[in-house]
Kinemage of the C-alpha trace (Angstrom):
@kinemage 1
@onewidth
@group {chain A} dominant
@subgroup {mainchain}
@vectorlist {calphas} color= white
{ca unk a 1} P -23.340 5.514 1.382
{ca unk a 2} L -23.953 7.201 4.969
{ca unk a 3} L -27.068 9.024 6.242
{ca unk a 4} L -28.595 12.100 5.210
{ca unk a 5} L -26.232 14.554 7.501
{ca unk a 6} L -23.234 12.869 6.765
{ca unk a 7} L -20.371 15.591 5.827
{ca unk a 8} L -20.413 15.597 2.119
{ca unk a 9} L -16.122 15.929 0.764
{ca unk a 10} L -15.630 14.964 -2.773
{ca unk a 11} L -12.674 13.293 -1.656
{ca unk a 12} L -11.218 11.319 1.437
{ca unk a 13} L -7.882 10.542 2.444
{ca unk a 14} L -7.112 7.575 5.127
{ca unk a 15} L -3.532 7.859 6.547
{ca unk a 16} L -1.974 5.313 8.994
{ca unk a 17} L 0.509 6.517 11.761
{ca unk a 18} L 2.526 3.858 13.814
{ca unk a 19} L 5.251 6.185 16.080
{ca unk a 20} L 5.829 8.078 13.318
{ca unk a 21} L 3.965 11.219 14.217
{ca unk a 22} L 6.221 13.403 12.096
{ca unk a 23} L 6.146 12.295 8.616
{ca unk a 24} L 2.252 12.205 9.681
{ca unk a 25} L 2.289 15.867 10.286
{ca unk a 26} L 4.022 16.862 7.578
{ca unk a 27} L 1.969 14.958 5.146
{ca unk a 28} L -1.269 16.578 6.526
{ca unk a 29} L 0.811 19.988 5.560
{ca unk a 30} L 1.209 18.589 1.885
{ca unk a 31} L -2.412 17.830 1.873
{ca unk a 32} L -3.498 21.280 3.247
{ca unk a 33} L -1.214 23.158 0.809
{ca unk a 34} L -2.974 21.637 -2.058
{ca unk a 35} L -4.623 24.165 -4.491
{ca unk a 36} L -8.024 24.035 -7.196
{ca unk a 37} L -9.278 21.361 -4.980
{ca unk a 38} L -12.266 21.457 -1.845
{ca unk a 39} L -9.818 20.250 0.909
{ca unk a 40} L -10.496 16.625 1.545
{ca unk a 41} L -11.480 14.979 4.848
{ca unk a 42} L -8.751 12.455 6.583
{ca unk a 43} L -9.515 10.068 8.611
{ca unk a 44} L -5.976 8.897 10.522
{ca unk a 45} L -6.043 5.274 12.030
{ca unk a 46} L -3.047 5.663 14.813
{ca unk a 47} L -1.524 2.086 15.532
{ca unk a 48} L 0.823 3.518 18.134
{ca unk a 49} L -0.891 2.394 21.143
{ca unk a 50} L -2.283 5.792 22.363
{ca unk a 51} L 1.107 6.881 22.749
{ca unk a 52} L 1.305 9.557 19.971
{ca unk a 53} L -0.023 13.408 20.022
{ca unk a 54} L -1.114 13.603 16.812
{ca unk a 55} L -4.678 15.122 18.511
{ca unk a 56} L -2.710 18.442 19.188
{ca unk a 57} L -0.187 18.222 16.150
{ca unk a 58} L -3.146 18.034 13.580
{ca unk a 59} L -5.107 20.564 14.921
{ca unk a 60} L -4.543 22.888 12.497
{ca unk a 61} L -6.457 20.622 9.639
{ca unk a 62} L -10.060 21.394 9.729
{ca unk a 63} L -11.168 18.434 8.531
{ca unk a 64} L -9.522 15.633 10.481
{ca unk a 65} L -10.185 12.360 12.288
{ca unk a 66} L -8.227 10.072 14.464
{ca unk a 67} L -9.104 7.028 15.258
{ca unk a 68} L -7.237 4.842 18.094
{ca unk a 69} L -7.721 0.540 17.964
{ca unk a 70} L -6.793 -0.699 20.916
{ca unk a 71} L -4.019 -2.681 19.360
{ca unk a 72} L -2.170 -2.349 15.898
{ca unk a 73} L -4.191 -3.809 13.133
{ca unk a 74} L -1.292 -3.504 10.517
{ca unk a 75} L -1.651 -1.839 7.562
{ca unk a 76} L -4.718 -3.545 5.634
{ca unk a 77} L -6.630 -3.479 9.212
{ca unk a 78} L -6.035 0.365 9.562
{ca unk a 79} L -6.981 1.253 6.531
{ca unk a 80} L -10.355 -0.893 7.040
{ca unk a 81} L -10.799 0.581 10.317
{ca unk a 82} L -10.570 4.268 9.038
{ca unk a 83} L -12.999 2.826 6.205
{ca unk a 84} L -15.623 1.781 8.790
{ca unk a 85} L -15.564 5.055 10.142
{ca unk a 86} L -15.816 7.212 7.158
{ca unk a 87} L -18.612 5.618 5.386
{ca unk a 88} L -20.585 5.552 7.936
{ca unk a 89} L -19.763 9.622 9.071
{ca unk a 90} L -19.206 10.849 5.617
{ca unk a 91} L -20.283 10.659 1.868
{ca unk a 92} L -17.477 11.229 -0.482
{ca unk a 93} L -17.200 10.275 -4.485
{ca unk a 94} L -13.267 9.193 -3.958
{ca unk a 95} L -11.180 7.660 -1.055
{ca unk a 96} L -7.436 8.349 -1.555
{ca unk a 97} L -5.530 5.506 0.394
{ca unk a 98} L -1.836 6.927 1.320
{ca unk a 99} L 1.003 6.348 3.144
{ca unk a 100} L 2.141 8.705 5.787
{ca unk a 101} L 5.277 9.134 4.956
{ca unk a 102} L 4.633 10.551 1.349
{ca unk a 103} L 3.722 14.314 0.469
{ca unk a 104} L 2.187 16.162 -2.123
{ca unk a 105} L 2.568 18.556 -4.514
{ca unk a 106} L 0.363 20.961 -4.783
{ca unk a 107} L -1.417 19.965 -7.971
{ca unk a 108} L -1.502 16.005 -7.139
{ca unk a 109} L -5.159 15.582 -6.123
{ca unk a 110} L -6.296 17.974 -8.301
{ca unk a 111} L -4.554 16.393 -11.469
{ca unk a 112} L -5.949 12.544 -9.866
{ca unk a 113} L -9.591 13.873 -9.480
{ca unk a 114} L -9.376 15.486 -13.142
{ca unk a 115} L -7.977 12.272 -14.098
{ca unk a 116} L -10.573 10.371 -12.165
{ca unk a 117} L -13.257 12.398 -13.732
{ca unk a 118} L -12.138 12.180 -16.988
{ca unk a 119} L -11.693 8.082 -16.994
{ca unk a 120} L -15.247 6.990 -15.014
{ca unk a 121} L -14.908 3.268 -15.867
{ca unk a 122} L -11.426 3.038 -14.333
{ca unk a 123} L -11.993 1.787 -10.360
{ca unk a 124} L -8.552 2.568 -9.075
{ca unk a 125} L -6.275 5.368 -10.318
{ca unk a 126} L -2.397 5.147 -8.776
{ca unk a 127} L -0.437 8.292 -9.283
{ca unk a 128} L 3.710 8.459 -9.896
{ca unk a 129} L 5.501 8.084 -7.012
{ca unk a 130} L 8.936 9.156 -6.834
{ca unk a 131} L 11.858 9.341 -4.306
{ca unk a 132} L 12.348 12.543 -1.673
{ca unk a 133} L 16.161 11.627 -3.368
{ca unk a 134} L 18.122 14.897 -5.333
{ca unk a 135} L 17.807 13.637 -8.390
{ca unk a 136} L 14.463 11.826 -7.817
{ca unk a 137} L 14.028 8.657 -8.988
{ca unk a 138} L 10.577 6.756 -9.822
{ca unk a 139} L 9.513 4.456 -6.909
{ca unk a 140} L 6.328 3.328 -9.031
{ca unk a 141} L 5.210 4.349 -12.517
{ca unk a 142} L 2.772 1.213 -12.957
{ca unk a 143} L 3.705 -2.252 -12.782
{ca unk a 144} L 2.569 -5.463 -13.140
{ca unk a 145} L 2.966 -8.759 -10.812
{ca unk a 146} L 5.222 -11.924 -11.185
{ca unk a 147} L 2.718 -15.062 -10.492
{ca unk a 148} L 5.900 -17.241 -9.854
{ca unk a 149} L 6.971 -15.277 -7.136
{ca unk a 150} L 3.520 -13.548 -5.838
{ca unk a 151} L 5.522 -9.609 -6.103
{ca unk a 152} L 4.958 -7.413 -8.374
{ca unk a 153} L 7.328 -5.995 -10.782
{ca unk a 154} L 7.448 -1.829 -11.017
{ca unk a 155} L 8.115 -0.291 -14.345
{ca unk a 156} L 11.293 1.338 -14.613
{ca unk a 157} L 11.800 2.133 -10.653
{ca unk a 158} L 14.868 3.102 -9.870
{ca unk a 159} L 15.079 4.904 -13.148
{ca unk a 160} L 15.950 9.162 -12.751
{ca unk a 161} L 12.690 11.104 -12.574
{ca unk a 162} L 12.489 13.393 -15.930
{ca unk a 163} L 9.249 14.485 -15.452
{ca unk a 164} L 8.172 13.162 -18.921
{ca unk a 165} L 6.347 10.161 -17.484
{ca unk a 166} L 2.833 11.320 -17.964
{ca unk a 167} L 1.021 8.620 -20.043
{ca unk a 168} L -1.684 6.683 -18.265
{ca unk a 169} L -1.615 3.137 -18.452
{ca unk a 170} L -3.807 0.129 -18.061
{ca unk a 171} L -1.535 -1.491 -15.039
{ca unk a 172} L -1.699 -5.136 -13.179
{ca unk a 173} L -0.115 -3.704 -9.859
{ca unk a 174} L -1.999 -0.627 -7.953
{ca unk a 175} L 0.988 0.213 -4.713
{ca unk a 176} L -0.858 0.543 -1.507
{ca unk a 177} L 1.567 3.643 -1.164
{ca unk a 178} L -0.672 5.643 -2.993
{ca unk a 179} L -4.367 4.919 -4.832
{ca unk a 180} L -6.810 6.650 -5.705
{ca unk a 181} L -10.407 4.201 -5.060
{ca unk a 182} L -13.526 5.574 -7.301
{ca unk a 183} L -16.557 5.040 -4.404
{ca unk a 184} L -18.890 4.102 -7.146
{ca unk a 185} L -16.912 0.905 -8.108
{ca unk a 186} L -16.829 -1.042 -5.257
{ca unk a 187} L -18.997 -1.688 -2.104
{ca unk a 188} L -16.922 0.542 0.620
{ca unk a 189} L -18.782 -1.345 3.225
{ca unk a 190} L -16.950 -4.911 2.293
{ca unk a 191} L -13.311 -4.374 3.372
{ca unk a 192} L -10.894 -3.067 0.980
{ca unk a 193} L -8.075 -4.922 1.899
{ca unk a 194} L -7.820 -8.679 3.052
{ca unk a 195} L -8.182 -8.725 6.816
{ca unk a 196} L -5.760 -12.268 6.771
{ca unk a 197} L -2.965 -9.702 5.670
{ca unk a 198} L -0.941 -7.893 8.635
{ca unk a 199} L 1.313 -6.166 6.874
{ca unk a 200} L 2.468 -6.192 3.212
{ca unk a 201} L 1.205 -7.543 -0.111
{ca unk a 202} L -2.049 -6.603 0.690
{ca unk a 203} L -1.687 -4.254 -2.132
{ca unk a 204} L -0.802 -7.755 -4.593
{ca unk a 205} L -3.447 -9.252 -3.397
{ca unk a 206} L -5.642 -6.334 -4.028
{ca unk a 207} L -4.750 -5.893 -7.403
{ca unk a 208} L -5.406 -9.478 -8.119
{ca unk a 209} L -9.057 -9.352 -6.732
{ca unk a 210} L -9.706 -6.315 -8.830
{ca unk a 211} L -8.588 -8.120 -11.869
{ca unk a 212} L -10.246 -11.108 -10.945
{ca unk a 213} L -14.123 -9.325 -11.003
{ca unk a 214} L -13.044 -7.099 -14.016
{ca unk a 215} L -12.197 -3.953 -12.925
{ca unk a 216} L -9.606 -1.445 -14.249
{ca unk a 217} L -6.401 -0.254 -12.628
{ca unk a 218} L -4.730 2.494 -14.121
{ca unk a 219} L -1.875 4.430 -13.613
{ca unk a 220} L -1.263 7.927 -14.862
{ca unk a 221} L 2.098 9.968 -14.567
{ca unk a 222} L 0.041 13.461 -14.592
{ca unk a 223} L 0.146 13.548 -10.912
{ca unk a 224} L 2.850 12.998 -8.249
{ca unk a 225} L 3.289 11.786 -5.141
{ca unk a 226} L 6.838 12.037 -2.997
{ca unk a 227} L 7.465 8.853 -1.018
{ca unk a 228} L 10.329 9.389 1.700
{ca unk a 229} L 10.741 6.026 2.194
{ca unk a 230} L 9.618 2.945 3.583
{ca unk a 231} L 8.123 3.625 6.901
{ca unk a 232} L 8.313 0.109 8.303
{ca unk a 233} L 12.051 -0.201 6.799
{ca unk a 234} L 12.263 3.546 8.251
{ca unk a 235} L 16.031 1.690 10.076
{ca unk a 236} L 17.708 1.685 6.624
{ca unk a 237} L 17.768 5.131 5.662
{ca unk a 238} L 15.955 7.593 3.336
{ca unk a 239} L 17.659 5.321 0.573
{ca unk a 240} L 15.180 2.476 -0.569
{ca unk a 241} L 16.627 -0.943 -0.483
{ca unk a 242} L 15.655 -4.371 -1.801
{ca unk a 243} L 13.648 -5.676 1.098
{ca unk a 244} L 14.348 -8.810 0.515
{ca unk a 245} L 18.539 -7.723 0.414
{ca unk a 246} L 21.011 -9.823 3.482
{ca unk a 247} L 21.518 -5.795 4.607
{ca unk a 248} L 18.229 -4.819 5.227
{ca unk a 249} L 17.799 -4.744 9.297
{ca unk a 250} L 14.433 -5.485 9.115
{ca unk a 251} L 14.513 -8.482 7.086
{ca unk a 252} L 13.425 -11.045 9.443
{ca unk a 253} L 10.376 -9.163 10.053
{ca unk a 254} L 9.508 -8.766 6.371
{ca unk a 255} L 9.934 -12.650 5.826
{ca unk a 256} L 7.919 -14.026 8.740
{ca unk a 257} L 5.495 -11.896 6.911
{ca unk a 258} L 6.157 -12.056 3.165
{ca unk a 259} L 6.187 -15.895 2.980
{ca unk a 260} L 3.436 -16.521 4.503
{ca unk a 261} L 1.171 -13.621 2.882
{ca unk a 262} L 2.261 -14.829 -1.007
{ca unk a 263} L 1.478 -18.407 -0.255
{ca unk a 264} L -1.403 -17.019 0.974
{ca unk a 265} L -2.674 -15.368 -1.860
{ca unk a 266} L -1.365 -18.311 -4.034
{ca unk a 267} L -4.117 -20.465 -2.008
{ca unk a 268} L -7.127 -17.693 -2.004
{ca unk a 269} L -6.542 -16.920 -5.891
{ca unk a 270} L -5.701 -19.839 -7.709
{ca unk a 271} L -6.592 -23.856 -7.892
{ca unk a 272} L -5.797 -26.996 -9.811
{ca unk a 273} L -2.757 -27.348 -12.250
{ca unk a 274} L -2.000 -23.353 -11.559
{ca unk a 275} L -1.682 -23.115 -7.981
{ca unk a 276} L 0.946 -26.128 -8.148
{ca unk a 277} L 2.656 -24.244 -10.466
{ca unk a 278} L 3.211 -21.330 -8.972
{ca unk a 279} L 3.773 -22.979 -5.596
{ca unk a 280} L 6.521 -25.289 -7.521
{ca unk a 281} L 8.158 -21.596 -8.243
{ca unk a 282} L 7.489 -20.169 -5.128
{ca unk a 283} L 9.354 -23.217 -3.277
{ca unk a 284} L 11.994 -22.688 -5.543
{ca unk a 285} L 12.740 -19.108 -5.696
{ca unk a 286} L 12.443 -18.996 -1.125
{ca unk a 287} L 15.221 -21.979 -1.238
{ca unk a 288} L 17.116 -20.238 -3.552
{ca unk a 289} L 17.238 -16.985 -1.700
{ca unk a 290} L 17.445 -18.941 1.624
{ca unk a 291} L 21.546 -20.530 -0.178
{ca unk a 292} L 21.827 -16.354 -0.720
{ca unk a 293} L 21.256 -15.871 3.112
{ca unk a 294} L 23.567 -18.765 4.255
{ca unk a 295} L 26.291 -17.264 1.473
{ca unk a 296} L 26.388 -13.925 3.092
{ca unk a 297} L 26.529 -15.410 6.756
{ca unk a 298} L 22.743 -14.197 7.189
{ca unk a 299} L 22.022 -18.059 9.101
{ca unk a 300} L 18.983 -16.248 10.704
{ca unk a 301} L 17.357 -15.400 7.442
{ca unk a 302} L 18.266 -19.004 6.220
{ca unk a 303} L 16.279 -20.586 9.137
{ca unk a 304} L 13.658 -18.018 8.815
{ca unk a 305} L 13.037 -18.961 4.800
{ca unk a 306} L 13.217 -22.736 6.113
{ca unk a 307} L 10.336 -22.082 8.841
{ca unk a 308} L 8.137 -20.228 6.304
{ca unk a 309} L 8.534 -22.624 3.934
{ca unk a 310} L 7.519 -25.641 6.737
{ca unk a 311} L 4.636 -23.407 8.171
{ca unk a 312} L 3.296 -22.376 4.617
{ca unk a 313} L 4.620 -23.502 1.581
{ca unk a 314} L 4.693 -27.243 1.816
{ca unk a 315} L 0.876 -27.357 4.034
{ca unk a 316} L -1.921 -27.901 2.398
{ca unk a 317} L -3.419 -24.606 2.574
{ca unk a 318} L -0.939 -22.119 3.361
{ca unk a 319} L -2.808 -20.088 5.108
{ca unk a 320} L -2.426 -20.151 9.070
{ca unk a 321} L -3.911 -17.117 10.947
{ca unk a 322} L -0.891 -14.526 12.797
């Protein structure tokens, strides 16, 4: 996958930072604190403009690089561009893809290796992630995605954490939160995630593409991940919220970017009689929510559904560049 004196680390992490330098820092910590496992390597794309001191904060990893674009490149982008760099500085046999605002338990990537080990035809492996909340709650335990509205639907999330949860499944939704990538099953060269997708449902479309050329995403409960919450809904509190909810303070943000990435990935997956379908439902389901806005005296999110709906949903290909 690299040359000859590449570092060899059986596994590789990629983390993204954007201003957020310490939930960054303390996920490092989780990783470091791991135990039965060869430390991995992590490769940090920083989308904060130069502006962050994560150089100094992380220098207590041994393994560690940090790479700074010279402008954000979202979340799909900076994991691509930490990609780039590690496969061409590094061999490794899995790439763990994770957000930065998660930690670990001790056992977690020694329970997905095992795991990983123990399944080799399964290409991606997504662990349980649950809430930093007293009780936890599960944030993903496997999930599968809802054509007629381009989101996927998480089994029993919201649900209190028992621990029990330890079956692995065959799932249709792998969250970008957290996944575990098996090098051997795909070409780590080609980008992992769709470069046309800023921010959000890259993981959906993902998932789809996977399906789509036969390979297997699983889930298994065996290891756990804590997710803090939402880092780019980090404005509503610890507490996760619907994203699409009237009180979420970022919500214009996610639907500039929502609408247009789920027509999107109507247009790249499906044809004929199917994509009108589903574009029938999508149309539907963004004017319906768009009468929800307008009900709760959220006019800006009406005329923001209304614009995504002109720009994407009702062209002929939906899919206009940012």
């Amino acid at each position: 996958m690299a040359g000859s004196e590449s570092m060899h680390r059986e596994l590789c992490i990629i983390l993204l930072n954007y201003f957020n330098d310490n939930d960054t820092v303390e996920c490092v910590e989780s990783v470091k604190r791991s135990e039965n496992i060869e430390l991995p390597y992590i490769v940090v794309t920083d989308n904060s403009d130069g502006q962050s001191r994560l150089g100094q904060e992380l220098a207590f990893y041994p393994y560690l690089k940090i790479l700074v674009p010279p402008a954000n490149l979202g979340f799909g982008g900076g994991v691509n561009h930490a990609l780039n760099w590690a496969v061409k500085n590094l061999t490794f046999e899995y790439l763990l893809v994770l957000n930065n605002d998660t930690l670990l338990r001790t056992d977690t990537l020694k329970k997905l290796v095992e795991y990983a080990k123990a399944h080799p035809s399964f290409s991606l492996i997504t662990p349980c992630i649950i809430t930093a909340e007293n009780p936890p709650r599960i944030w993903y335990a496997g999930g599968d995605i809802n054509f007629s509205r381009m989101t996927p639907v998480v089994r029993n999330i919201g649900r209190e954490y028992n621990g029990s949860d330890m079956t692995g499944t065959v799932t249709g939704f792998g969250s970008g939160c957290a996944m575990l990538i098996v090098s051997a099953s795909f070409n780590l060269r080609d980008k992992l995630f769709d470069p046309n997708i800023f921010i959000y449902d890259e993981d959906v479309e993902l998932s789809i593409r996977l399906a789509r050329e036969g390979k297997t995403i699983v889930y298994t409960g065996s290891a756990v991940v804590i997710h803090k919450c939402q880092g780019s809904q980090k404005k509503n509190t610890n507490r996760k919220i619907n994203q699409l909810s009237p009180g979420n303070v970022n919500l214009l943000f996610y639907l500039k970017h929502t609408i247009r990435n789920r027509f999107y990935i109507l247009n790249k997956h499906f044809s004929g009689d199917s994509r009108s379908r589903i574009r029938s439902s999508l149309i539907l389901y963004w004017c319906l929510k768009s009468i929800q806005y307008a009900a709760h005296l959220r006019f800006d999110a009406f005329a923001a559904v209304l614009s995504g709906l002109l720009n994407y949903g009702w062209t002929k290909t939906g899919d206009r560049k940012y």
